[in-house]
C-alpha positions as a Markdown table, in Angstrom:
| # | Residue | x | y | z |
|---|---|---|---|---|
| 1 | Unk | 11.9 | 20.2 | -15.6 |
| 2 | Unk | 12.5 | 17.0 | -13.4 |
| 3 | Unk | 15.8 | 16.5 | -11.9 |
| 4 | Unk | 18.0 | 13.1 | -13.0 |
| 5 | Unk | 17.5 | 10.4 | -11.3 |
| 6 | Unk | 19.7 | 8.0 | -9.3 |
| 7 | Unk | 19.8 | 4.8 | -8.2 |
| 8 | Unk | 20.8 | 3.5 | -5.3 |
| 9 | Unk | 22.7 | 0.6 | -4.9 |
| 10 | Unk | 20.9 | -0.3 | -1.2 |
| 11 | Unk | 23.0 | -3.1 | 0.5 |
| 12 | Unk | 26.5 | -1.2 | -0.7 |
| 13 | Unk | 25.3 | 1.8 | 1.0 |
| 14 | Unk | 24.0 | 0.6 | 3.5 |
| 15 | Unk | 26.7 | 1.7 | 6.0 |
| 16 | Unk | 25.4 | 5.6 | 5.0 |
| 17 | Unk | 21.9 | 4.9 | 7.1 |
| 18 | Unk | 22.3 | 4.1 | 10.9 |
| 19 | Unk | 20.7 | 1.5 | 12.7 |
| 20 | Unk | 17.7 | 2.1 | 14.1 |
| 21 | Unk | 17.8 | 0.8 | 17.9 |
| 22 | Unk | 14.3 | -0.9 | 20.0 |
| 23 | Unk | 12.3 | 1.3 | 21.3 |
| 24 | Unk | 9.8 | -0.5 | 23.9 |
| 25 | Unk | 8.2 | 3.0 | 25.2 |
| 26 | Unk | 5.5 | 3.3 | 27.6 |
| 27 | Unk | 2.1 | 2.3 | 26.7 |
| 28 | Unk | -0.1 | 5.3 | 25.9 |
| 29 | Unk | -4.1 | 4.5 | 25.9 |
| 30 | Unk | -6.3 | 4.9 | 23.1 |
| 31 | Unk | -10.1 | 5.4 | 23.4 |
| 32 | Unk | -12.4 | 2.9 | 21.0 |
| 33 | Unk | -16.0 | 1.7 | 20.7 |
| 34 | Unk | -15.0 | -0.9 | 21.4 |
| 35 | Unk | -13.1 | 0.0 | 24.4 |
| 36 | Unk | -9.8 | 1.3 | 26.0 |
| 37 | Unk | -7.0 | 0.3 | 23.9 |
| 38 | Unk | -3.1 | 0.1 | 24.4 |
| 39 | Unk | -0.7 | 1.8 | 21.9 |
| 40 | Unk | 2.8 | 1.1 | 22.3 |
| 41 | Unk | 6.0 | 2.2 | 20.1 |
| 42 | Unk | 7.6 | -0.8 | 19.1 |
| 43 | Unk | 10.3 | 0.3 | 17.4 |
| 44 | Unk | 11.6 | 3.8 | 16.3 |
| 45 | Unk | 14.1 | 5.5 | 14.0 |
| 46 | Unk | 13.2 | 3.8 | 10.5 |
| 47 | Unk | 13.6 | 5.9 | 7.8 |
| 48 | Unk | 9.7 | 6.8 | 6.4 |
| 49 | Unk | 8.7 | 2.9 | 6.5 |
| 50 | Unk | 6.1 | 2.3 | 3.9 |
| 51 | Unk | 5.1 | -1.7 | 4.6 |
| 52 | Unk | 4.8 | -4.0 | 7.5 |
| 53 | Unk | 4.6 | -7.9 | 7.2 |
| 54 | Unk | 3.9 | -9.5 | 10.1 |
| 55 | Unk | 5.8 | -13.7 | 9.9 |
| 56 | Unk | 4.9 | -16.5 | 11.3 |
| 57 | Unk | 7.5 | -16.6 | 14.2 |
| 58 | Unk | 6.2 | -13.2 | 15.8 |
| 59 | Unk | 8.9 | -10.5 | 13.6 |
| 60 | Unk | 8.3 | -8.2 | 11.2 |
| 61 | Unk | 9.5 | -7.3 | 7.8 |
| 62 | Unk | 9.4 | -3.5 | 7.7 |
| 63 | Unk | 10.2 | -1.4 | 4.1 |
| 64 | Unk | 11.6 | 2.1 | 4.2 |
| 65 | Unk | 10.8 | 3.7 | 1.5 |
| 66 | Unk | 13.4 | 6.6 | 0.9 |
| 67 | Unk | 16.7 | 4.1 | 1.4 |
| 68 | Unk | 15.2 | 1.3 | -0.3 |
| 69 | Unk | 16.1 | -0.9 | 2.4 |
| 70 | Unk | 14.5 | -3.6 | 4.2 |
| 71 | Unk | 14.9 | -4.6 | 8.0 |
| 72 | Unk | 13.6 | -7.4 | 10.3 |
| 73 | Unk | 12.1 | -6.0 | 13.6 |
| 74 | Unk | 11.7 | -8.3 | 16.5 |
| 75 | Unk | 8.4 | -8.1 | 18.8 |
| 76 | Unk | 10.9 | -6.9 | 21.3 |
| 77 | Unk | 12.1 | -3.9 | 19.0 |
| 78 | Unk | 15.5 | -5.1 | 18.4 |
| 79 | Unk | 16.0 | -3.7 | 14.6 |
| 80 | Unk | 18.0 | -5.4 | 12.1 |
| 81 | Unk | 21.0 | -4.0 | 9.7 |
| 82 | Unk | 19.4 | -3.7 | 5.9 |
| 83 | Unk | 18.9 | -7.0 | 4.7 |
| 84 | Unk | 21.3 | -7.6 | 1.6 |
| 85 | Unk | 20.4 | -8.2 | -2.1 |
| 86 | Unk | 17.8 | -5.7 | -2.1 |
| 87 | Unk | 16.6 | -4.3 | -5.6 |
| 88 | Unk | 18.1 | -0.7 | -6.5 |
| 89 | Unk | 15.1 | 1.6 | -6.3 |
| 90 | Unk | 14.3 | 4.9 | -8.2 |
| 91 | Unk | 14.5 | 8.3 | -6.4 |
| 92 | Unk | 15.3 | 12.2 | -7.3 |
| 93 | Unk | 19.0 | 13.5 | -6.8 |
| 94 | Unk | 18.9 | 16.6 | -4.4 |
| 95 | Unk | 15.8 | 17.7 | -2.7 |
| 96 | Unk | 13.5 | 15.1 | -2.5 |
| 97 | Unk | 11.0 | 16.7 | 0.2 |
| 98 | Unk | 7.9 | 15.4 | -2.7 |
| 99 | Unk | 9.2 | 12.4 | -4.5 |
| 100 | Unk | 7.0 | 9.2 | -3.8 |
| 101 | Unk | 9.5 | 7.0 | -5.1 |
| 102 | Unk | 11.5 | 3.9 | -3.4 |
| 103 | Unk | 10.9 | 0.9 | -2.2 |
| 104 | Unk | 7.0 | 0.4 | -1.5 |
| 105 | Unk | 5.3 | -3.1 | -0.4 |
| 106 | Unk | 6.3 | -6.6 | 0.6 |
| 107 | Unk | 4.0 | -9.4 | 1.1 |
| 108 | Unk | 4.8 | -13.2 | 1.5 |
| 109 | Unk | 3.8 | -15.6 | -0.7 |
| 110 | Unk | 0.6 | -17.6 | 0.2 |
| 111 | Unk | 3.3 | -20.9 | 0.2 |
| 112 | Unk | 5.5 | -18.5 | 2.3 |
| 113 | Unk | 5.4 | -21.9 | 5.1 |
| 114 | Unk | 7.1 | -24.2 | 2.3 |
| 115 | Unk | 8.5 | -21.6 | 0.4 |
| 116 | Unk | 10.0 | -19.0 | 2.4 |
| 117 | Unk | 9.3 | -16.5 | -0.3 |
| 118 | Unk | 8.3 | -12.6 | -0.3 |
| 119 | Unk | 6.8 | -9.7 | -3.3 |
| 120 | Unk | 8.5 | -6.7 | -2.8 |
| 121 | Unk | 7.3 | -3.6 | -5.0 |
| 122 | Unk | 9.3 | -0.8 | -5.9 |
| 123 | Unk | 10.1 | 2.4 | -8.4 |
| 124 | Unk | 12.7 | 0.9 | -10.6 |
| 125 | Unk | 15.1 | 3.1 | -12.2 |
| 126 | Unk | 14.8 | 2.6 | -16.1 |
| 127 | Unk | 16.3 | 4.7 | -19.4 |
| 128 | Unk | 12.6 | 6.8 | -19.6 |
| 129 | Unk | 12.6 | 7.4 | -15.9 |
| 130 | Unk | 11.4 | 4.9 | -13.9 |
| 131 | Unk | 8.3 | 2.0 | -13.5 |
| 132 | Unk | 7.0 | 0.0 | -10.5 |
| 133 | Unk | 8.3 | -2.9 | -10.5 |
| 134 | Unk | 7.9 | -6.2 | -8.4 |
| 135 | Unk | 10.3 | -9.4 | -7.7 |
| 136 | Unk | 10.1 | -12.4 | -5.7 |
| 137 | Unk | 12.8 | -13.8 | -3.7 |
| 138 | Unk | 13.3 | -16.0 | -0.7 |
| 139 | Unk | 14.1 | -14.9 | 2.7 |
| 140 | Unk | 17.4 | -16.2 | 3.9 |
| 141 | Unk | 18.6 | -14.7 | 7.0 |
| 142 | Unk | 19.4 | -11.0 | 7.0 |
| 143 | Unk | 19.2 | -11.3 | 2.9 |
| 144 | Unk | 17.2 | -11.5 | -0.2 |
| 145 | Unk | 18.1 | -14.8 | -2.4 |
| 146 | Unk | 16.9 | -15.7 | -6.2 |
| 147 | Unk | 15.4 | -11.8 | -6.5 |
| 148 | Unk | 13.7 | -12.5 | -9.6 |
| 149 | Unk | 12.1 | -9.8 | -12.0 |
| 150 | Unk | 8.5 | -10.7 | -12.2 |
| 151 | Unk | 6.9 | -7.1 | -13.5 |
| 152 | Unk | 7.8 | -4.3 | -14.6 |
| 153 | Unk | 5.7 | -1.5 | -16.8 |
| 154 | Unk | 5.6 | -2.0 | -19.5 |
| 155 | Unk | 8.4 | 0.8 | -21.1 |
| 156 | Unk | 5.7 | 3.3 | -23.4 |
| 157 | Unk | 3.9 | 4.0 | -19.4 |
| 158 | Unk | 6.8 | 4.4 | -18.0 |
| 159 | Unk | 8.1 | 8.2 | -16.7 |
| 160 | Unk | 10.3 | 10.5 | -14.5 |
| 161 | Unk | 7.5 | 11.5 | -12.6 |
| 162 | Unk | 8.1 | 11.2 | -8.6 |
| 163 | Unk | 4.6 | 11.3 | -7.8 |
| 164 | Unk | 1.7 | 8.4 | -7.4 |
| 165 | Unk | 3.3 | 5.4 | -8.1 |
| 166 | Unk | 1.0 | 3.6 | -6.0 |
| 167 | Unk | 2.8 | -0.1 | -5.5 |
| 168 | Unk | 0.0 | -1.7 | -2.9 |
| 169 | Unk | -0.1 | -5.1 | -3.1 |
| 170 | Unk | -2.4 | -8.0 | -2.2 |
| 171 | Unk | -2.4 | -12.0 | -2.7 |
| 172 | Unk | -6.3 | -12.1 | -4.0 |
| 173 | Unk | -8.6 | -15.2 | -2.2 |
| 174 | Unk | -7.9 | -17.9 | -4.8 |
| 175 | Unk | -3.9 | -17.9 | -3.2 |
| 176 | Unk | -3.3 | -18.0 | -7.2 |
| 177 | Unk | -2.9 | -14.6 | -8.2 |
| 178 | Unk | -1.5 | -11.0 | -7.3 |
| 179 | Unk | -3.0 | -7.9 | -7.3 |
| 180 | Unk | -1.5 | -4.6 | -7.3 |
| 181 | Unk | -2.0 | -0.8 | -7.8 |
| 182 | Unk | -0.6 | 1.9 | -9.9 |
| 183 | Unk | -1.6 | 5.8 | -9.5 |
| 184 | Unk | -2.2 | 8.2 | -12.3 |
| 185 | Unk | 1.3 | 9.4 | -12.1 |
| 186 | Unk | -0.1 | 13.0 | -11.5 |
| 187 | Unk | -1.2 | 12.6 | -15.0 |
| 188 | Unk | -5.7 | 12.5 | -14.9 |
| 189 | Unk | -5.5 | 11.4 | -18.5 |
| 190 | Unk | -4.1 | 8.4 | -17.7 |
| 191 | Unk | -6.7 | 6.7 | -15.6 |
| 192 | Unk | -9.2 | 6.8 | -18.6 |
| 193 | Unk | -6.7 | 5.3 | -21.0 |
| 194 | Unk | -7.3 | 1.8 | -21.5 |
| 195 | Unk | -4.3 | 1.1 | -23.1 |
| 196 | Unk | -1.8 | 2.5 | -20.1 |
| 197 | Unk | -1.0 | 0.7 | -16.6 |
| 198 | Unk | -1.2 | 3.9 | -14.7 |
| 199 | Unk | -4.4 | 4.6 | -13.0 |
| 200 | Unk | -5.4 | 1.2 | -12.4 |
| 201 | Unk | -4.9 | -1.8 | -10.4 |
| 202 | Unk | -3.4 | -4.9 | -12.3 |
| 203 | Unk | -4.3 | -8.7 | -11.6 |
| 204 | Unk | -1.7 | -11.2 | -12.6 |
| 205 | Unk | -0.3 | -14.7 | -11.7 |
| 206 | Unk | 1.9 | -15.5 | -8.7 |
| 207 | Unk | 5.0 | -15.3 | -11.8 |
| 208 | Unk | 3.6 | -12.0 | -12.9 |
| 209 | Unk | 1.7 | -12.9 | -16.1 |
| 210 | Unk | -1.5 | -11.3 | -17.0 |
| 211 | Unk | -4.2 | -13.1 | -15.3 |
| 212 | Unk | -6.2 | -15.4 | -18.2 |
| 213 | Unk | -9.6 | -14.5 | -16.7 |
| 214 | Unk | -8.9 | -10.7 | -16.4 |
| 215 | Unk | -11.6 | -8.4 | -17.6 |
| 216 | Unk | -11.7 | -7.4 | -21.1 |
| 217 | Unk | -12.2 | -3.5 | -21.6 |
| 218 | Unk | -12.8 | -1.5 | -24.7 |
| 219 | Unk | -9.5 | -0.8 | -27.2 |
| 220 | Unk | -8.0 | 3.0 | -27.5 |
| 221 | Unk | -7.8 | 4.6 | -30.6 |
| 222 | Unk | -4.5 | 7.2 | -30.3 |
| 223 | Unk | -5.9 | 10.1 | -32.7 |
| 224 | Unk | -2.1 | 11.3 | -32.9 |
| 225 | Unk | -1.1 | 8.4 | -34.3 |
| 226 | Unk | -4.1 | 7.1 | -36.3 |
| 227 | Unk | -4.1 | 3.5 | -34.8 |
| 228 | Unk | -6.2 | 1.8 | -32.3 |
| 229 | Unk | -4.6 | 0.2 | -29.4 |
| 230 | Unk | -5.5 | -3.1 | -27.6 |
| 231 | Unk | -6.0 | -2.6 | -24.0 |
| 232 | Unk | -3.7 | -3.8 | -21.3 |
| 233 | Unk | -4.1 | -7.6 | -20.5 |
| 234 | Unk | -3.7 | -6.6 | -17.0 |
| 235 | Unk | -5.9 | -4.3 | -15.7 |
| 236 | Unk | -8.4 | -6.0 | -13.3 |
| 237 | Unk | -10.0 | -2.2 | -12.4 |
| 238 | Unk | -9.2 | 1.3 | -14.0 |
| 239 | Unk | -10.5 | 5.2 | -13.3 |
| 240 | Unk | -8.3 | 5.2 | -10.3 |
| 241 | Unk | -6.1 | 8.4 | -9.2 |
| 242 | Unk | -3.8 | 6.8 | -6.6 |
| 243 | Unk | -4.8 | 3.7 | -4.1 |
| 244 | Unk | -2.5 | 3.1 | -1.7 |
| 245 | Unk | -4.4 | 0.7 | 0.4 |
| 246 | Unk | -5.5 | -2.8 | -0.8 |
| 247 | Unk | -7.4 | -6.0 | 1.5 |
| 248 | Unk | -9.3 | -8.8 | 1.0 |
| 249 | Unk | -12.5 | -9.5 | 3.0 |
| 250 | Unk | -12.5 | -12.7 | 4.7 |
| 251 | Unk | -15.5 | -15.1 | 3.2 |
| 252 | Unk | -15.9 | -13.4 | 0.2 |
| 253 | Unk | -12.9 | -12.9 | -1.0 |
| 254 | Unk | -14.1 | -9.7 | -2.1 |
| 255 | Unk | -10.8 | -6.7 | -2.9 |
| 256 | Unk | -11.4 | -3.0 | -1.1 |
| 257 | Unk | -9.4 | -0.6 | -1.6 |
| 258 | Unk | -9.0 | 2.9 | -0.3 |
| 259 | Unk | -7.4 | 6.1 | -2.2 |
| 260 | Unk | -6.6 | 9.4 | -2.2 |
| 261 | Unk | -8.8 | 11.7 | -3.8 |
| 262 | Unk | -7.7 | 15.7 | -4.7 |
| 263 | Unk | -8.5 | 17.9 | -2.8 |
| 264 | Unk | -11.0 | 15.8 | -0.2 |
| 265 | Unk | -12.7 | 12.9 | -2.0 |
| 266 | Unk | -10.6 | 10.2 | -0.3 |
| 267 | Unk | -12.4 | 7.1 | -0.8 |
| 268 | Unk | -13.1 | 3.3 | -0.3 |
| 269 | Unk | -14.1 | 0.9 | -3.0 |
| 270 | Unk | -15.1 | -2.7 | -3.6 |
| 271 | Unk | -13.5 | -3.2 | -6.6 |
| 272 | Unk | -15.3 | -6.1 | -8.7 |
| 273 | Unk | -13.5 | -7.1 | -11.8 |
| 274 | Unk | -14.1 | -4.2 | -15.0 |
| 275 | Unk | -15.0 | -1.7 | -12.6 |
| 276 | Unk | -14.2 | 2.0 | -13.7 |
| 277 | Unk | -14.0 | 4.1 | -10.4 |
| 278 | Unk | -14.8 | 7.5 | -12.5 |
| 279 | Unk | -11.3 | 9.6 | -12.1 |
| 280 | Unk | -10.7 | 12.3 | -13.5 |
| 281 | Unk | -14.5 | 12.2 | -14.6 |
| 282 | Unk | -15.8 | 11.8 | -11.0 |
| 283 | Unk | -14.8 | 12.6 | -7.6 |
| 284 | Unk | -16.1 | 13.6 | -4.4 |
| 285 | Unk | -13.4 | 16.0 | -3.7 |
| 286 | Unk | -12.2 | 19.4 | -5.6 |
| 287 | Unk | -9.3 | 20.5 | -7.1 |
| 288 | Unk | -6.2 | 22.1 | -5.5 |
| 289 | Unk | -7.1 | 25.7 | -6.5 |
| 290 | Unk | -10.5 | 25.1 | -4.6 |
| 291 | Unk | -12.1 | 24.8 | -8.5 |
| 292 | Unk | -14.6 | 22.1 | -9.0 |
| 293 | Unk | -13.7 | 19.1 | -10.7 |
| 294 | Unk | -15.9 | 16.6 | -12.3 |
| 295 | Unk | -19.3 | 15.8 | -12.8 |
| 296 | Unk | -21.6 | 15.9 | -9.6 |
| 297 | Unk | -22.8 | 12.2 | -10.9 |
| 298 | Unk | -20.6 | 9.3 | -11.7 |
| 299 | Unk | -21.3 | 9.4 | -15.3 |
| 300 | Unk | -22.8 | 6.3 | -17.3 |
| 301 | Unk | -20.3 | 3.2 | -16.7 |
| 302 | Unk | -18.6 | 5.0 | -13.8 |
| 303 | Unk | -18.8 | 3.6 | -10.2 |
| 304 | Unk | -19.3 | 6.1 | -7.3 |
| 305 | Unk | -17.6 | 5.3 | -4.2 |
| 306 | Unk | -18.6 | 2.7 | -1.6 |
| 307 | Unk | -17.9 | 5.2 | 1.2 |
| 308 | Unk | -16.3 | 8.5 | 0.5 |
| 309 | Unk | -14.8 | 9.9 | 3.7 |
| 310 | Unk | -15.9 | 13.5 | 5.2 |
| 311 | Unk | -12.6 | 14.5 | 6.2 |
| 312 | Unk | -9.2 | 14.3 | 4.4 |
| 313 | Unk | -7.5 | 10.9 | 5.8 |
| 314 | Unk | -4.8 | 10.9 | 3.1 |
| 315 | Unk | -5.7 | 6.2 | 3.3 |
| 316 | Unk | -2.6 | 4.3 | 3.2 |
| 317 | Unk | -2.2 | 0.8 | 4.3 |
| 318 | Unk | -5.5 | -1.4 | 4.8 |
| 319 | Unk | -6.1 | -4.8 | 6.2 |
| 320 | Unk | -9.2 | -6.5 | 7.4 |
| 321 | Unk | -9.4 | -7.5 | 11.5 |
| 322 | Unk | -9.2 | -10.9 | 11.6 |
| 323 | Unk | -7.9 | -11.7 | 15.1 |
| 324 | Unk | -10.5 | -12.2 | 18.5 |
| 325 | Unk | -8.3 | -9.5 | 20.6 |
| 326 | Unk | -10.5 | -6.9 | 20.1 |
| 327 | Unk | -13.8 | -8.6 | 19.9 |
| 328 | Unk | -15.7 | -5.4 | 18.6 |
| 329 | Unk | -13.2 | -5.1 | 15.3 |
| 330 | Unk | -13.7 | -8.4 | 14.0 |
| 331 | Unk | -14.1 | -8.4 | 10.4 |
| 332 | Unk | -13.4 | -4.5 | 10.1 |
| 333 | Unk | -11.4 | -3.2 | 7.4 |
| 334 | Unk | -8.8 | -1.1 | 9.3 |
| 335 | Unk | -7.4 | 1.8 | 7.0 |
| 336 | Unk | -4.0 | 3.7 | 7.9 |
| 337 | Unk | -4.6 | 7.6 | 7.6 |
| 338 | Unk | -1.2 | 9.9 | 7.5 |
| 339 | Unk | -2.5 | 13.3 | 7.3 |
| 340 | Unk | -5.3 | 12.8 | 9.8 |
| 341 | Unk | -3.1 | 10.7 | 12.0 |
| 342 | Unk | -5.6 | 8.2 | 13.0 |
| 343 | Unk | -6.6 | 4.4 | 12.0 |
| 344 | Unk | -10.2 | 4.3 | 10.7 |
| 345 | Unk | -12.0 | 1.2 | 11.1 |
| 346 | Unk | -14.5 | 0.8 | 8.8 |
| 347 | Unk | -17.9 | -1.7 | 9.3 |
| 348 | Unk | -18.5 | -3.4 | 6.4 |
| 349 | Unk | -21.7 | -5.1 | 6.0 |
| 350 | Unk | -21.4 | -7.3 | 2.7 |
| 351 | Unk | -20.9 | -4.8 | -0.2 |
| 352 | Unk | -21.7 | -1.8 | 1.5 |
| 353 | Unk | -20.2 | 0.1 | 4.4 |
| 354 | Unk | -22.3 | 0.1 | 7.8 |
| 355 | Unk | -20.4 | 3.1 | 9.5 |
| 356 | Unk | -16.4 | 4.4 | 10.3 |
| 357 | Unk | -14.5 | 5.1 | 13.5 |
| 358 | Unk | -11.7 | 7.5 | 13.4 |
| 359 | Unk | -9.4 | 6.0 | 16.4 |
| 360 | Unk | -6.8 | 8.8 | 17.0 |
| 361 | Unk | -3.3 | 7.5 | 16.8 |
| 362 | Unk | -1.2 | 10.9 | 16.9 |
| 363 | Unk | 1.0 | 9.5 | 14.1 |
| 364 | Unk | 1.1 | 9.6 | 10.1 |
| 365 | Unk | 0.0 | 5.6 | 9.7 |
| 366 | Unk | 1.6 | 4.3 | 6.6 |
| 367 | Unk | 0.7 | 1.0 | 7.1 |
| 368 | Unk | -1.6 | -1.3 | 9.3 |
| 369 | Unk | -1.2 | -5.1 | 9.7 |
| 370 | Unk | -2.9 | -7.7 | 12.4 |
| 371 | Unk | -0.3 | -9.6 | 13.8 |
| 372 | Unk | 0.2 | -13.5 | 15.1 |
| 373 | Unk | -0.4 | -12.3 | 18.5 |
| 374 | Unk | -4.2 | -10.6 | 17.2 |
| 375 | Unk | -2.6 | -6.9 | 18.2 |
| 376 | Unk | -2.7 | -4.5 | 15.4 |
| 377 | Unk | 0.4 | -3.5 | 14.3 |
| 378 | Unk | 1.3 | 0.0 | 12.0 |
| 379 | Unk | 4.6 | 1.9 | 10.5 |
| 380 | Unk | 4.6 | 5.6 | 10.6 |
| 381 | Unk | 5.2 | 7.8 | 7.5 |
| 382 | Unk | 8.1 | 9.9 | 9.5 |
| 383 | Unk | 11.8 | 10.6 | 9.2 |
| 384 | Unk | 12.0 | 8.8 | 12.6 |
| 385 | Unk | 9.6 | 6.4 | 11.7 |
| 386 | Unk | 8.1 | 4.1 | 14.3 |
| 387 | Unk | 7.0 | 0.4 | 14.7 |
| 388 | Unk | 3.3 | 0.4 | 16.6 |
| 389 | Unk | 1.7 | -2.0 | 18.5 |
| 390 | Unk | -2.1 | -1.4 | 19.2 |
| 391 | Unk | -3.7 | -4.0 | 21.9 |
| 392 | Unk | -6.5 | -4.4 | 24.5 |
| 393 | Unk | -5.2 | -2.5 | 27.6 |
| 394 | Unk | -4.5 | -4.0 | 31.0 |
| 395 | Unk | -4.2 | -8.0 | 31.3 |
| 396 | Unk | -4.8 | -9.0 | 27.7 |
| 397 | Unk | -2.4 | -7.4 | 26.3 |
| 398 | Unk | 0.2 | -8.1 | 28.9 |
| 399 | Unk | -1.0 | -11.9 | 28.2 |
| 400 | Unk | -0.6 | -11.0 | 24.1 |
| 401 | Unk | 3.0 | -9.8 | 24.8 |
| 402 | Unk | 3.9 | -12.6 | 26.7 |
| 403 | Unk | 4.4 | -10.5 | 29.9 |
């Protein structure tokens, strides 16, 4: 039986969580194909950060997921205090050692220049339990102004779960529209059921309404209740178990994700509008009592992974290298992995993937970002969670860091 739930009123309690302080350790090197690399801690003592945004100016906006708070970290490490007017988030009373609720990604707006404006994604608290939920709201100092409600779940798919919310988001090519993910909610039936948000990622418009062009996929008919049930106007993919890792491929436009799989089966996909990645049907992995699960083939309609990865990364956080800095990474999709500890870069050559590098970071990477000055920069999924800079060793990066 779950426990309640609470919420957590984030700015008033806010004086509870102490201040993380700058870090600026040591460099430590990092072998690559494409050479010795530089990986410095930033910044330390975040509480289990889940996002990093890099802005224009050279800070960072960095989530914490447990807290539900949101600070601004300089490139120097100097951390701020929560910023204010920050959404109450949903999370377990008591032992919370599993939950996957709490405050979950933020991206600025593709007008963020003009506008000043940032998505923030979240598990909002909500009488059935709780739903991810996104607002927008312009950055104003150490605060949040004109938060406004732009999704929510819709209330018959949301739960009290703790577990897969997903909450990736991503601005998609056109600058027009927003994509995000929702996990099965530790529930497989979901993913196939048309009709439900879970187990899918949703497309909508910059003020969160479904996208006009959006896939159309077949009704559900509910046998319990005799009726047939339109399918959800905003699912741009379905058949997913939990993605936590969403980018957009420069040129094409084109929207990867990576997710977590069972038991193994971790993936990456190019997801192209209507596509039904297989789950529970199909997967590359097994379940957790070592039983197989699934069909060896992706049945009919059913997409089998672009690349399905041969050890368990756990993906979470993905962007595409965009910078020069490391000459050998450009255009790679760059995947966080927490329970191997490592960044995977990932070739991909058009719609396919040409090969994968596990680059050994010795930390749980939640989140991976290129930054202004072309370093790339990660948060780490710990109780002491840390701000990483990853950068060319020796004179370049000294020249990147303005040293």
């Amino acid at each position: 039986m779950p426990k309640p739930v609470v919420a957590l009123s984030l700015f008033a309690a806010a004086a509870l969580f102490a201040c993380p302080a700058a870090a600026q350790q040591g460099a430590t090197s990092v072998s690559s194909e494409a050479g010795e690399l530089q990986l410095q801690v930033v910044a330390s003592g975040l509480e289990h950060p889940w996002a990093v945004a890099p802005l224009p100016d050279g800070r960072f906006l960095v989530t914490e997921r447990n807290p539900g708070q949101i600070r601004i970290v300089s490139a120097d490490g100097t951390v701020s205090e929560p910023l204010a007017n920050v959404p109450e988030i949903f999370r377990y009373e008591g032992e919370t050692g599993r939950s996957q609720a709490g405050l979950f990604d933020i991206v600025l707006h593709p007008d963020f220049a003009s506008n000043n404006q940032v998505f923030v994604s979240f598990s909002k608290p909500t009488e059935r339990g709780a739903g991810v939920a996104i607002v927008r709201a312009r950055l104003e100092g150490n605060s949040l102004a004109d938060v406004e409600e732009v999704f929510v779940m819709k209330p018959e798919d949301q739960d009290s779960s703790g577990l897969h919310f997903g909450g990736r988001m991503a601005i998609a090519a056109d600058r027009q529209h927003l994509l995000l993910s929702i996990g099965d909610r530790r529930n497989i039936s979901r993913s196939q059921d048309f009709a439900d948000q879970a187990g899918s990622i949703l497309r909508m418009t910059l003020d969160g309404r479904p996208a006009a062009d959006n896939p159309r996929f077949s009704p559900e008919e509910d046998e319990q209740e005799g009726e047939v049930k339109p399918a959800d106007p905003y699912l741009f993919a379905v058949g997913s178990r939990h993605s936590q890792a969403l980018a957009i491929a420069p040129g094409s436009g084109d929207l990867w994700s990576a997710e977590h799989g069972p038991q193994g089966g971790d993936r990456i996909d190019r997801i192209t509008p209507g596509v039904n990645l297989g789950w529970p049907f199909y997967t590359t992995g097994k379940d957790y009592s070592d039983a197989p699960l699934g069909a060896s083939e992706p049945p009919e309609g059913m997409q089998a992974p672009t690349h399905a990865f041969e050890e368990t990364v756990a993906p979470s956080g993905a962007t595409f290298y965009t910078a020069d800095a490391i000459p050998g990474w450009r255009d790679a999709l760059l995947v966080g992995g927490r329970l191997n500890k490592a960044l995977m870069r990932v070739s991909v050559n058009g719609t396919g993937v040409a090969g994968v590098e596990k680059v050994e970071i010795g930390h749980r990477v939640r989140d991976v970002r290129v930054g202004p000055d072309g370093a790339v920069w990660m948060v780490t999924d710990e109780e002491d969670g840390k701000l990483l800079r990853l950068a060319p060793a020796g004179a370049a990066a000294m020249a990147m860091a303005g040293e």
